[in-house]
Structure formats: C-alpha cells, structure tokens
N, CA, C and O atoms as a GROMACS GRO file, in nm:
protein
  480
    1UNK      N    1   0.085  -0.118   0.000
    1UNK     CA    2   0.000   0.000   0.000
    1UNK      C    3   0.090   0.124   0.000
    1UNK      O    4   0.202   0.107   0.047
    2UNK      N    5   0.057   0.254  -0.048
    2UNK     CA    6   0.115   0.338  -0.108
    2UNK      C    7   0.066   0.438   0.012
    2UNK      O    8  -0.030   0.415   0.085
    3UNK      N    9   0.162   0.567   0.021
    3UNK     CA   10   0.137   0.669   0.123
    3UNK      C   11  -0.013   0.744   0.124
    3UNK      O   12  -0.048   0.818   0.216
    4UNK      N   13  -0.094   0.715   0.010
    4UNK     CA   14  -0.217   0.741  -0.016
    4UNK      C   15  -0.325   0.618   0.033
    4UNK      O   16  -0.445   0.636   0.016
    5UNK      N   17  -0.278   0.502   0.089
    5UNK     CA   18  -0.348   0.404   0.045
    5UNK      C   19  -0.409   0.323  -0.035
    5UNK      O   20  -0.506   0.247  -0.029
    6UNK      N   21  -0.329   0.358  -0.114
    6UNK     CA   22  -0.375   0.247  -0.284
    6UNK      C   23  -0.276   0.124  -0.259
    6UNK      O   24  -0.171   0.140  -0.197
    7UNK      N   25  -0.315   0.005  -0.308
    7UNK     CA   26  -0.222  -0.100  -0.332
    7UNK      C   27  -0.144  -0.100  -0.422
    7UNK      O   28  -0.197  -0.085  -0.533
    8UNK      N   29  -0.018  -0.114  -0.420
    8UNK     CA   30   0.125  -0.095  -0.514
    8UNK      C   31   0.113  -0.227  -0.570
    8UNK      O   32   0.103  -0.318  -0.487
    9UNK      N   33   0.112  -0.261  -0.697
    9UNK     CA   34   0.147  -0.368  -0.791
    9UNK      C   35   0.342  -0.372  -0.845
    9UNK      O   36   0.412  -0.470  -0.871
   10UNK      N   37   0.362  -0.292  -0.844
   10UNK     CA   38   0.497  -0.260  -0.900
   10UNK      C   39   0.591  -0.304  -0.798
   10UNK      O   40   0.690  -0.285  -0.869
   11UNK      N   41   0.633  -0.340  -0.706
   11UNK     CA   42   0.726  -0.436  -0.639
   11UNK      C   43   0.862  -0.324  -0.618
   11UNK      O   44   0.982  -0.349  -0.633
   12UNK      N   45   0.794  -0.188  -0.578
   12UNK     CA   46   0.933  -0.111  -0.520
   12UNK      C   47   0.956  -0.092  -0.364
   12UNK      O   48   1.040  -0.024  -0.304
   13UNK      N   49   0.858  -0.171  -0.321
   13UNK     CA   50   0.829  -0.180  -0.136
   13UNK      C   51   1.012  -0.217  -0.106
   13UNK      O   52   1.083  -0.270  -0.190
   14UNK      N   53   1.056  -0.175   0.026
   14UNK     CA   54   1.137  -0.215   0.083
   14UNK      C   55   1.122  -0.270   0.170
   14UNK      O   56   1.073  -0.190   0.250
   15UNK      N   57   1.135  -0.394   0.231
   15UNK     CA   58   1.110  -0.463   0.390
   15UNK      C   59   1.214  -0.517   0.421
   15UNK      O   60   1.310  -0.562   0.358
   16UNK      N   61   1.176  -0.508   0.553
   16UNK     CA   62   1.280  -0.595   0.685
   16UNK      C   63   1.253  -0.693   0.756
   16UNK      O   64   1.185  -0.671   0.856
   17UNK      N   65   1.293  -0.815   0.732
   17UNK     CA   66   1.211  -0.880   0.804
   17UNK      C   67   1.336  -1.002   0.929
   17UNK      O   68   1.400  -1.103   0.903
   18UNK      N   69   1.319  -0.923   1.055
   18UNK     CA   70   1.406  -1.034   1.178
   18UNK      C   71   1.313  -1.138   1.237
   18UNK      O   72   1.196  -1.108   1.262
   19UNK      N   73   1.353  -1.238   1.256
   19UNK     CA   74   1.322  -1.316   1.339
   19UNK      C   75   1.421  -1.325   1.499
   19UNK      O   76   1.543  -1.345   1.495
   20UNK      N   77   1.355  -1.310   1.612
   20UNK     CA   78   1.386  -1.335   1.734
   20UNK      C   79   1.304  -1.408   1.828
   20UNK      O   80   1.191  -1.422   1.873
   21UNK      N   81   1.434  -1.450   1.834
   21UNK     CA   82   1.356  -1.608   1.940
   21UNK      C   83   1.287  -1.547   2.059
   21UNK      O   84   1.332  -1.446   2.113
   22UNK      N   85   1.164  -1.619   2.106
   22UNK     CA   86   1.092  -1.560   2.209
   22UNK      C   87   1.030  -1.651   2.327
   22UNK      O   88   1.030  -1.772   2.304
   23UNK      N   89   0.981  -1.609   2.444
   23UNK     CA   90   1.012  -1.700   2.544
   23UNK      C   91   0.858  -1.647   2.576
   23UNK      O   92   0.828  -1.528   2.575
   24UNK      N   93   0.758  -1.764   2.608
   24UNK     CA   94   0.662  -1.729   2.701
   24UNK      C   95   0.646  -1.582   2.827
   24UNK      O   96   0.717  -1.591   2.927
   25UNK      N   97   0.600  -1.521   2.821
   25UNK     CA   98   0.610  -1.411   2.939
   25UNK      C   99   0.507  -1.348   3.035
   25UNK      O  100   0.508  -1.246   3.102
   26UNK      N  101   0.387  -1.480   3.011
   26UNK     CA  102   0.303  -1.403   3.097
   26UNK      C  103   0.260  -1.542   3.212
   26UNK      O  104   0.324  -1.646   3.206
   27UNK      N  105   0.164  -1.526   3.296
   27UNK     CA  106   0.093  -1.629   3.353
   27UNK      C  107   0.038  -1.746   3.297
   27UNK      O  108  -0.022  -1.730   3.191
   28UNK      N  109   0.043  -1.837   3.334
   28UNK     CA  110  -0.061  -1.939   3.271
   28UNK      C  111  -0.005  -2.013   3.205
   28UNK      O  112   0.118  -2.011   3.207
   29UNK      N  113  -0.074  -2.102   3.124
   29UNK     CA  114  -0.041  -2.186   3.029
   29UNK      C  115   0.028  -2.123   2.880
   29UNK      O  116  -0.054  -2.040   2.839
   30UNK      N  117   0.114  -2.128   2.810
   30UNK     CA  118   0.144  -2.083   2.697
   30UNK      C  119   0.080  -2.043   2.604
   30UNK      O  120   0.101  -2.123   2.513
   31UNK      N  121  -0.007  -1.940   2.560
   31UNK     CA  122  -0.087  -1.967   2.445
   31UNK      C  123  -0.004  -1.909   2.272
   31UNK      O  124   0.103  -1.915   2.211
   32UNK      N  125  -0.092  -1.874   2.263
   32UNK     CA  126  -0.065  -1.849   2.059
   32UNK      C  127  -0.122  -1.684   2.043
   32UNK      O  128  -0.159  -1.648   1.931
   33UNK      N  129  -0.125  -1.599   2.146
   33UNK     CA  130  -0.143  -1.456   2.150
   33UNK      C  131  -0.011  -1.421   2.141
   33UNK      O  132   0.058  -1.463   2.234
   34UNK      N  133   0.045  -1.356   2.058
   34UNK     CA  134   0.178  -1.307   2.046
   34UNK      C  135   0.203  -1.156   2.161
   34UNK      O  136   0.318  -1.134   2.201
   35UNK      N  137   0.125  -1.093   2.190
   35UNK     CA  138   0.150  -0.990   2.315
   35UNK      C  139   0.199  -1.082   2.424
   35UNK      O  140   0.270  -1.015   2.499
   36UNK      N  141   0.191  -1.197   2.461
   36UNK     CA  142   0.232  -1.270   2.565
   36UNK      C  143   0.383  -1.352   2.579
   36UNK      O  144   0.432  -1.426   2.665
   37UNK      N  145   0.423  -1.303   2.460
   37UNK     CA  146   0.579  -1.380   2.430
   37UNK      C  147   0.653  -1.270   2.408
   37UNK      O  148   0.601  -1.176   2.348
   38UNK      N  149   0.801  -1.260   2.456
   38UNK     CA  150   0.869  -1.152   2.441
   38UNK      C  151   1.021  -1.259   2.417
   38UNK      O  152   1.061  -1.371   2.446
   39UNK      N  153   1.071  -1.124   2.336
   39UNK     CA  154   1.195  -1.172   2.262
   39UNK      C  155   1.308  -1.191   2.408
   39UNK      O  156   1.316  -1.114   2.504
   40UNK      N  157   1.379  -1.309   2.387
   40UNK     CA  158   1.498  -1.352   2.447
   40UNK      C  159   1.632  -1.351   2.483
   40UNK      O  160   1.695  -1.378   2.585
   41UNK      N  161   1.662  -1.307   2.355
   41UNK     CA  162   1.826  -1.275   2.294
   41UNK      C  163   1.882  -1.382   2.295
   41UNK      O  164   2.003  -1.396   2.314
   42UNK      N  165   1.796  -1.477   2.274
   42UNK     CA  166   1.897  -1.645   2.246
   42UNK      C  167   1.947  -1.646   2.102
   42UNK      O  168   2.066  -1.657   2.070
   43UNK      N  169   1.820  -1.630   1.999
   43UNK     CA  170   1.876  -1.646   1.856
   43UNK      C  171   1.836  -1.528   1.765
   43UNK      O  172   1.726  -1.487   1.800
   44UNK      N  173   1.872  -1.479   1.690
   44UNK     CA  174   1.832  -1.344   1.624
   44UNK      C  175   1.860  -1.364   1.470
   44UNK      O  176   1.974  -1.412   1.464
   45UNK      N  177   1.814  -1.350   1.355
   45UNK     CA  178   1.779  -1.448   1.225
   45UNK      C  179   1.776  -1.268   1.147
   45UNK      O  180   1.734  -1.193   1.236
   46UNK      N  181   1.800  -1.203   1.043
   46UNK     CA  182   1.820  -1.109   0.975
   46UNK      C  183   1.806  -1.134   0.843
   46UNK      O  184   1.918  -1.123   0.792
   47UNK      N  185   1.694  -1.173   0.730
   47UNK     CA  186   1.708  -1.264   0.622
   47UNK      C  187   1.700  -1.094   0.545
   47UNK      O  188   1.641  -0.989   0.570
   48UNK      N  189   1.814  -1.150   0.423
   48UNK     CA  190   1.785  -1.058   0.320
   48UNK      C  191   1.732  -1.135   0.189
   48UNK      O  192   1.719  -1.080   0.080
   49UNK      N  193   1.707  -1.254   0.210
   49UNK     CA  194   1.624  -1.306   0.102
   49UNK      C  195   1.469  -1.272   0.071
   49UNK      O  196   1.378  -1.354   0.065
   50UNK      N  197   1.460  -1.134   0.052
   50UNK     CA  198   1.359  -1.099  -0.006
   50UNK      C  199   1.307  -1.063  -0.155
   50UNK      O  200   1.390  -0.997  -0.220
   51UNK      N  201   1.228  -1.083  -0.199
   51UNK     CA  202   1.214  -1.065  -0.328
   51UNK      C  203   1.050  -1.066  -0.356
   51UNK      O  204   0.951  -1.114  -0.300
   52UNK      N  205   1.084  -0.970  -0.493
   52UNK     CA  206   0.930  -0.956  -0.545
   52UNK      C  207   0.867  -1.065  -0.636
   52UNK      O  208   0.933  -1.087  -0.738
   53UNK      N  209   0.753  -1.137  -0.621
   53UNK     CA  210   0.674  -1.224  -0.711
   53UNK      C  211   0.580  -1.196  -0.733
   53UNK      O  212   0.505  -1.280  -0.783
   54UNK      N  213   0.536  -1.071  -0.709
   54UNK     CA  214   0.453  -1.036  -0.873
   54UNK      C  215   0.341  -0.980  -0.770
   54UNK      O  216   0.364  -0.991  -0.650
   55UNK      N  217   0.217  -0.918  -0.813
   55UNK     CA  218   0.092  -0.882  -0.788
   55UNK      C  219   0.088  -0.827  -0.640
   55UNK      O  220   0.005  -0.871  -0.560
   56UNK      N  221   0.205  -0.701  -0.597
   56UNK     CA  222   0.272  -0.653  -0.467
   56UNK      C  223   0.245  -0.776  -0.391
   56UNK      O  224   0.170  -0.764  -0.294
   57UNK      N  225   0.292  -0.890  -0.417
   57UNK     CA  226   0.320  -0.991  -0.280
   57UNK      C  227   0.483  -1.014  -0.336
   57UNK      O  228   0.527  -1.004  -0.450
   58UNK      N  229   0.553  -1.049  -0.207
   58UNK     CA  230   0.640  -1.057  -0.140
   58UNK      C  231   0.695  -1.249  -0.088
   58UNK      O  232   0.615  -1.325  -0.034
   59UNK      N  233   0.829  -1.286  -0.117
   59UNK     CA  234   0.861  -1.407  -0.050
   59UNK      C  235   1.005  -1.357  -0.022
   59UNK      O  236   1.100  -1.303  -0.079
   60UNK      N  237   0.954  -1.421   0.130
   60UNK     CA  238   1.062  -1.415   0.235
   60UNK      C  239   1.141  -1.584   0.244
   60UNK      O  240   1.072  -1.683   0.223
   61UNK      N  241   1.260  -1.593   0.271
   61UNK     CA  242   1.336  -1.728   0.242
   61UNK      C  243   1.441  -1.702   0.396
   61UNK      O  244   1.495  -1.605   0.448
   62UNK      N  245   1.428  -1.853   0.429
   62UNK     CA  246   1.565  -1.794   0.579
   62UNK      C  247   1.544  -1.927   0.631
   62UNK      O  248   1.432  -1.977   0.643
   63UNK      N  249   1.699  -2.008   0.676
   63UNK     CA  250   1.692  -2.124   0.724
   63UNK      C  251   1.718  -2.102   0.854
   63UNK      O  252   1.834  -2.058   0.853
   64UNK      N  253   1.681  -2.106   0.962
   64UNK     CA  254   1.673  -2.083   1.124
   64UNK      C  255   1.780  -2.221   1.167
   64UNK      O  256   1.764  -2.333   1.118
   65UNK      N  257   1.850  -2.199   1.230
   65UNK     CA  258   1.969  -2.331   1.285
   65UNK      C  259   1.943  -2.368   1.403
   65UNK      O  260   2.006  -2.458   1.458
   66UNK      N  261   1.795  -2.273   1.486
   66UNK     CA  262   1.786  -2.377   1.587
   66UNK      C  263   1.654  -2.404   1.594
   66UNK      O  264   1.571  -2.359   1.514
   67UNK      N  265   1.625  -2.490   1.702
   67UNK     CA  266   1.470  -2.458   1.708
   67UNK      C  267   1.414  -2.369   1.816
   67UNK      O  268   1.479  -2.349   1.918
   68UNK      N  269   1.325  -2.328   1.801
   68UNK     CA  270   1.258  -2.238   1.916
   68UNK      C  271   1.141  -2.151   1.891
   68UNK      O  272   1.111  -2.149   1.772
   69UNK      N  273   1.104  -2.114   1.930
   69UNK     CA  274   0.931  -2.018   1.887
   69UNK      C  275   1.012  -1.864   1.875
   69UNK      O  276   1.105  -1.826   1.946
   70UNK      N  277   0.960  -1.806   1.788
   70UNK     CA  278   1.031  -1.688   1.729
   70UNK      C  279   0.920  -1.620   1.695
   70UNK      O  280   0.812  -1.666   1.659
   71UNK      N  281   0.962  -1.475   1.713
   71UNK     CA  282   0.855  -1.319   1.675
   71UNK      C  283   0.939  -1.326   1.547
   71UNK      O  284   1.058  -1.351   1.527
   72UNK      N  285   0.856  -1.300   1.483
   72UNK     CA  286   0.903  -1.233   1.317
   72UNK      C  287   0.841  -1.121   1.294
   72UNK      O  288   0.719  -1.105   1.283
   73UNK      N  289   0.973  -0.996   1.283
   73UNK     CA  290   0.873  -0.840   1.252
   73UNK      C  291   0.936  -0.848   1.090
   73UNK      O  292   1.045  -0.877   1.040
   74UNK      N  293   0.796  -0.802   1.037
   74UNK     CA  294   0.837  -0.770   0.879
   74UNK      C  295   0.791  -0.580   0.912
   74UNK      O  296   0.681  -0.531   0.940
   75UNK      N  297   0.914  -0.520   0.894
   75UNK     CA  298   0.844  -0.380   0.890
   75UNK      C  299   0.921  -0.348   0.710
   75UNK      O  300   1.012  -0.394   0.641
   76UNK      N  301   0.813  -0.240   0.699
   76UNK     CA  302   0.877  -0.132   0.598
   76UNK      C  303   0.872  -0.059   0.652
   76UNK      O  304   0.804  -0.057   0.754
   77UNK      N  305   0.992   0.109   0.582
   77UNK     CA  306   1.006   0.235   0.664
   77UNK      C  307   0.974   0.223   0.788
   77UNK      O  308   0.874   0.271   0.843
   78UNK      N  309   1.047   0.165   0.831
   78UNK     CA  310   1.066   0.100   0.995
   78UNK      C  311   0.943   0.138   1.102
   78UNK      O  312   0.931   0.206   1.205
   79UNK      N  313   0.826   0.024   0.987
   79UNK     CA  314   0.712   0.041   1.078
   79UNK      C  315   0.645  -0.084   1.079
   79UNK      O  316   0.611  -0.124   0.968
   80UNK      N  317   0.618  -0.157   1.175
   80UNK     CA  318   0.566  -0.280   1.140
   80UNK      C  319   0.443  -0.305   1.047
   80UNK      O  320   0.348  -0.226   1.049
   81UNK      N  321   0.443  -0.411   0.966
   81UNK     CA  322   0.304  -0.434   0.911
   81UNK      C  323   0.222  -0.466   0.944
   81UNK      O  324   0.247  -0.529   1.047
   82UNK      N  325   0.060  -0.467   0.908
   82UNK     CA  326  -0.038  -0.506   0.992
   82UNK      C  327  -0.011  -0.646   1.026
   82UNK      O  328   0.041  -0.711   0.935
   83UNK      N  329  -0.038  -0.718   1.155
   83UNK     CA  330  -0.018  -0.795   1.215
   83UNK      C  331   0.128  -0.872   1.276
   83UNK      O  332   0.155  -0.968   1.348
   84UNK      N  333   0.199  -0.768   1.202
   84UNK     CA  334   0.345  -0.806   1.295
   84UNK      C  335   0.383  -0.726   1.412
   84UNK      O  336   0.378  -0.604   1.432
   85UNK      N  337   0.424  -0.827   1.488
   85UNK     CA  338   0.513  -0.947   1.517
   85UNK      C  339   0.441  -1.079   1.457
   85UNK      O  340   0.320  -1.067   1.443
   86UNK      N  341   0.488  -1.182   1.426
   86UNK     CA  342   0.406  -1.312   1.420
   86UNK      C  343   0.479  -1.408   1.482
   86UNK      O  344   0.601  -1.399   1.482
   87UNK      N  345   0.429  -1.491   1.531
   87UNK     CA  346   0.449  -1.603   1.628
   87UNK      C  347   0.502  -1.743   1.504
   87UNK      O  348   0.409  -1.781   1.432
   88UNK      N  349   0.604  -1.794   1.487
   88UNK     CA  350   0.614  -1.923   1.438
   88UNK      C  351   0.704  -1.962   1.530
   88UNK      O  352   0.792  -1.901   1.591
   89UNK      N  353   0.650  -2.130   1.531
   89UNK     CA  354   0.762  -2.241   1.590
   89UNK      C  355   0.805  -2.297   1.482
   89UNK      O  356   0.748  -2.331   1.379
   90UNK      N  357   0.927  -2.303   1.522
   90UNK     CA  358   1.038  -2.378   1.431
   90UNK      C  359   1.115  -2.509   1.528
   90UNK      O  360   1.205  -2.500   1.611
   91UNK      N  361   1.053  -2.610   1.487
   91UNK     CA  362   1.065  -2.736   1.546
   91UNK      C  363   1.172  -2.852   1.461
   91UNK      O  364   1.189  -2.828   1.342
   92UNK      N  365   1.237  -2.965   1.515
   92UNK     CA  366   1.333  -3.010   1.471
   92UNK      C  367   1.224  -3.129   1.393
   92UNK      O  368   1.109  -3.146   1.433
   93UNK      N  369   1.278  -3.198   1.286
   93UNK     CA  370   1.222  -3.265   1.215
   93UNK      C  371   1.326  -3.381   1.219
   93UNK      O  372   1.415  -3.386   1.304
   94UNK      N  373   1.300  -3.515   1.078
   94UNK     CA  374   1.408  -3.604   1.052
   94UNK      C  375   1.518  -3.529   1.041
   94UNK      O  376   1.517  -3.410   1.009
   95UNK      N  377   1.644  -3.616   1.074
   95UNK     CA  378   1.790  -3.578   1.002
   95UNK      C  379   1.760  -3.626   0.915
   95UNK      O  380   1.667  -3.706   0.903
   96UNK      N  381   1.836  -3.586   0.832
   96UNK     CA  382   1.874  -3.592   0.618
   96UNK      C  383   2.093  -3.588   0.630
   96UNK      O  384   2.148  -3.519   0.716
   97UNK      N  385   2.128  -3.626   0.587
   97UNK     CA  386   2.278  -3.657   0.616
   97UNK      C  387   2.303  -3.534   0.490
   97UNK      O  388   2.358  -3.425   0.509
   98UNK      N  389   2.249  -3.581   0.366
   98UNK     CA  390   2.232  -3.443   0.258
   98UNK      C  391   2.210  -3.338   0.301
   98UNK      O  392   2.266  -3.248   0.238
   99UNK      N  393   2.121  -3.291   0.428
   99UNK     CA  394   2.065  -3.128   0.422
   99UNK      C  395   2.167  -3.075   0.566
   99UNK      O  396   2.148  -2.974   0.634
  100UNK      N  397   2.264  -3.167   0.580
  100UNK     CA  398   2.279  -3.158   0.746
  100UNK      C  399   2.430  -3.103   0.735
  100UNK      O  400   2.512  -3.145   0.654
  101UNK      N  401   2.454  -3.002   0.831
  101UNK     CA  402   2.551  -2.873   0.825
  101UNK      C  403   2.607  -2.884   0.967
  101UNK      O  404   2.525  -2.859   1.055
  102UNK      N  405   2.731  -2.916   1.005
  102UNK     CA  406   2.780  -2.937   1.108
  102UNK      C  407   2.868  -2.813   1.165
  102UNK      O  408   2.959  -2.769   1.095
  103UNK      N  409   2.842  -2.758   1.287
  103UNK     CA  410   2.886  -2.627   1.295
  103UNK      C  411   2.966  -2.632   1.455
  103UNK      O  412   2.909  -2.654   1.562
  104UNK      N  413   3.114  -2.605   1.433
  104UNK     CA  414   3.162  -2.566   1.554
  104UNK      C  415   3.176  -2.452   1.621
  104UNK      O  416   3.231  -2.370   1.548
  105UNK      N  417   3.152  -2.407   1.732
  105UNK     CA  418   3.164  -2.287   1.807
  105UNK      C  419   3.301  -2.276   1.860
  105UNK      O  420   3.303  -2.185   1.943
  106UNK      N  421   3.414  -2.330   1.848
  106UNK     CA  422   3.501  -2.298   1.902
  106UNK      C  423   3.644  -2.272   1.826
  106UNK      O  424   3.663  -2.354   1.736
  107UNK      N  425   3.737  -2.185   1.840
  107UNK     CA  426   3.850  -2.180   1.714
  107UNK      C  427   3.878  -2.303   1.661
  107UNK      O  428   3.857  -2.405   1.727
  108UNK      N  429   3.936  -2.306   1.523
  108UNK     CA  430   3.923  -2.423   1.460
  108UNK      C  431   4.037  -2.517   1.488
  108UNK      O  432   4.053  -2.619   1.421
  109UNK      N  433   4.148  -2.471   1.625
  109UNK     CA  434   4.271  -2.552   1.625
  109UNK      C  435   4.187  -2.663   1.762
  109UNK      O  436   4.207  -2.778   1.802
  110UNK      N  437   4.097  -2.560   1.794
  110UNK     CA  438   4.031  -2.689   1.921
  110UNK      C  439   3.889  -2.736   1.903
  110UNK      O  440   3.815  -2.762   1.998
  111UNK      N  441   3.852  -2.745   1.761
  111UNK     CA  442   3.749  -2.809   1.748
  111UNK      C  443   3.746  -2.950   1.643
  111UNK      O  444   3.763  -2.955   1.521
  112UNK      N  445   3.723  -3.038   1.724
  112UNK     CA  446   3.737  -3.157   1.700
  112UNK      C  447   3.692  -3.255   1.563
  112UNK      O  448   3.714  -3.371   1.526
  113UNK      N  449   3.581  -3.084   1.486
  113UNK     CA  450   3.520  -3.136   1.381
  113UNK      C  451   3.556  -3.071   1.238
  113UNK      O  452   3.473  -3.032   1.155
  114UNK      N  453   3.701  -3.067   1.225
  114UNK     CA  454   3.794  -3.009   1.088
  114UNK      C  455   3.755  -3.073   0.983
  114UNK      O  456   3.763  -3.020   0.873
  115UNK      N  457   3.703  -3.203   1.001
  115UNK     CA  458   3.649  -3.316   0.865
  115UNK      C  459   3.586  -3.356   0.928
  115UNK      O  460   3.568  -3.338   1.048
  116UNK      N  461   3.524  -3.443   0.828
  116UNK     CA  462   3.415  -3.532   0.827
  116UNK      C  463   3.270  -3.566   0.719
  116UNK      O  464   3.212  -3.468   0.670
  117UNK      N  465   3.247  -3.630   0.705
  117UNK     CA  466   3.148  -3.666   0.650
  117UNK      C  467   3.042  -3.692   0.646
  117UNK      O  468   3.038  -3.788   0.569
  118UNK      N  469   2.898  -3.661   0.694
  118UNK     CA  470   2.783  -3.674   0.724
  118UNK      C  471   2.707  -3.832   0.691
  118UNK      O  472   2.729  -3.904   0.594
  119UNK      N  473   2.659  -3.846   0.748
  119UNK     CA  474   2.599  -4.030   0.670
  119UNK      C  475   2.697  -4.121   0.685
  119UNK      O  476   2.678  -4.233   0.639
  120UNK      N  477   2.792  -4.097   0.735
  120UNK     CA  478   2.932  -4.236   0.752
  120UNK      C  479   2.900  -4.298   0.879
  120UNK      O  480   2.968  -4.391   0.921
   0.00000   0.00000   0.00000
C-alpha cells in the first residue's frame, strides 16, 4: 500500500524482516497470542532473502539453525506491518545426512570437527 493508500502492484516496497527467538512471558499456560511472548536474545535471524513475485506480494526465504518459537517483525520504513510481530515455531524434524551442516563454536585448532562426513 502506497502513502495514499492504494495498493502498489509494481514491487518497489522495501522490507525488513528479523526473526527473534521468544520466550513465554506471561501467567498461565502458553498460548498463541503473540503480546504474551517476548523476545529472548537467544537467537536473532536477519534474512535478506527478499524478493518480489509479482501482484505486490512478497517471499521471504531464511533457514533458522535452531529450534525455538520466534517473533518475526516484517516492517517497511521502519514500521511494522499489519499484524506483525508473528508467532512461528520452528521445530526439529528427521535428520537428512544431505541437508545436514555441522557447525563448531570454538576456534578451529580446538574443534574436534575439521572433517568429516555426514551419513558415515
């Protein structure tokens, strides 16, 4: 939508879209109201895979490395869009030895995983 309120077809929108991991924060049982979850500072996700597909819609692309329930703000001109924040869980599924990315946290003279091969 355009500073007039017309819908933009032409795909010159700019967006931002983070994901931050978020932690239950109120009483009770957990629900699926996103005012009740607040961000953590465990994992923080910055995708610039954005791109235009046609008819002003928008696809967003981003592989998350852990799991956890995450706020996703998509703002433009650093204002959120209607209904963001949004609530997704990102949950662990099968291993795949093909899709699977082995990652050390520690300098590479003391990490134990310099090689290797996935599926062996």
């Amino acid at each position: 939508v355009d500073a007039y309120g017309n819908a933009r077809t032409d795909g010159g929108a700019v967006f931002d879209v983070v994901l931050e991991s978020a932690t239950f924060a109120a009483l009770g049982f957990a629900d699926r109201n996103v005012t009740n979850w607040a961000p953590d500072q465990r994992y923080f996700v910055r995708t610039s895979e954005i791109r235009y597909i046609g008819n002003g819609q928008y696809s967003v692309e981003y592989t998350p490395r852990f799991t956890s329930t995450y706020l996703v703000y998509v703002t433009r001109a650093k204002e959120n869009i209607e209904g963001s924040p949004f609530l997704i869980d990102i949950r662990s599924g099968l291993t795949s030895a093909e899709k699977s990315l082995i990652y050390c946290d520690k300098p590479a003279p003391q990490c134990a995983l310099l090689t290797g091969e996935a599926g062996v």
